[in-house]
C-alpha positions as CSV (number, residue, x, y, z in Angstrom):
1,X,65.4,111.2,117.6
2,X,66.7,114.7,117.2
3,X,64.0,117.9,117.1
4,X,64.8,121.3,117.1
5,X,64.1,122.0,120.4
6,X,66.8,120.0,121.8
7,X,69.4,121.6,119.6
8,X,71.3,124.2,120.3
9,X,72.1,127.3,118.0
10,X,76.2,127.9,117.9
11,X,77.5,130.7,116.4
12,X,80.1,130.2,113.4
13,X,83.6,130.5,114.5
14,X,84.7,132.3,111.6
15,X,81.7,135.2,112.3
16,X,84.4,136.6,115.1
17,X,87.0,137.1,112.6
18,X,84.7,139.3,110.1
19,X,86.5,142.9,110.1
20,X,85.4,145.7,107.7
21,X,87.6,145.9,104.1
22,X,90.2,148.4,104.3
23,X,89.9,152.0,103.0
24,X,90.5,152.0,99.3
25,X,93.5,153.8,97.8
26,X,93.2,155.9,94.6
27,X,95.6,154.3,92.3
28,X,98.0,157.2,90.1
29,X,97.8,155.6,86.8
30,X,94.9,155.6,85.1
31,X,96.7,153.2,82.5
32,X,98.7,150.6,81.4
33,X,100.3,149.9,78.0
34,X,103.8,148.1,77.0
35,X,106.3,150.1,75.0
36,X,107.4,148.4,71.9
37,X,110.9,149.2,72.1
38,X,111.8,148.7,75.9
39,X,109.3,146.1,76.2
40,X,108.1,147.9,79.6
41,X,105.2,149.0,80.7
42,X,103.7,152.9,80.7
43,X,101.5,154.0,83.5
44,X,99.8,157.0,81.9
45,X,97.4,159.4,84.2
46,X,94.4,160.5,83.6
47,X,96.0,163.8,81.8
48,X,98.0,161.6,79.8
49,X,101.3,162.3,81.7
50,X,103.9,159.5,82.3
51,X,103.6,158.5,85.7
52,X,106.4,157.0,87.4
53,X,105.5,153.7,89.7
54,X,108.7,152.6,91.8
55,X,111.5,150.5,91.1
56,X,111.8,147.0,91.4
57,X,114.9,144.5,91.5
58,X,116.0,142.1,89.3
59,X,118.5,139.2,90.1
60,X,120.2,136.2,88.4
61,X,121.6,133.2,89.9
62,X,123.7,129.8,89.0
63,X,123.9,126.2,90.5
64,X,126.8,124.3,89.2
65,X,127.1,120.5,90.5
66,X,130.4,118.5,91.3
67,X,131.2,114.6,91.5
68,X,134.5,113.1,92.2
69,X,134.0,109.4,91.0
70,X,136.6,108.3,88.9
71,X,134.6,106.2,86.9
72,X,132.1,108.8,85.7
73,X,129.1,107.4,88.0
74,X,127.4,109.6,90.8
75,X,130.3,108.8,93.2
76,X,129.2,109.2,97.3
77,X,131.2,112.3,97.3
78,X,129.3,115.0,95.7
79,X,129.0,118.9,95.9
80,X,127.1,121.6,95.2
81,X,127.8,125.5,94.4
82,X,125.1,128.0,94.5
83,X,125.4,132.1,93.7
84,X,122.6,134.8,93.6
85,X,122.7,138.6,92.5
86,X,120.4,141.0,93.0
87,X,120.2,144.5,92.7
């Protein structure tokens, strides 16, 4: 039989690993809202002015697939092509 005075108090493992939450940084939009033309969105500030938040890429890419059975059946001798853009 187990009391409490035989067992022994362990700290958590996970209590060494506690660190304080990073500053906070003040964002430069104050908000958000899609244009209905571009489709994009509008970070606005809080005097209303357009704010502008970075660039970001965009990229594309296509897989084509080869097979050189004669009889139209996945053959053992197959290929692959793969190309990517970004920019």
């Amino acid at each position: 039989m187990t009391t409490s005075a035989t067992l022994t108090a362990v700290r958590p493992w996970g209590v060494g690993r506690l660190a304080p939450y990073p500053s906070t940084v003040a964002l430069p939009h104050v908000s958000v809202h899609v244009d209905p033309e571009t489709q994009l969105g509008v970070f606005r500030d809080c005097d209303g002015h357009v704010v502008e938040m970075g660039k970001h890429g965009t990229s594309s890419g296509t897989e084509t697939s080869t097979s050189t059975s004669s009889d139209g059946s996945n053959g053992n001798d197959q290929g692959s092509d793969q190309d990517s853009n970004t920019d």
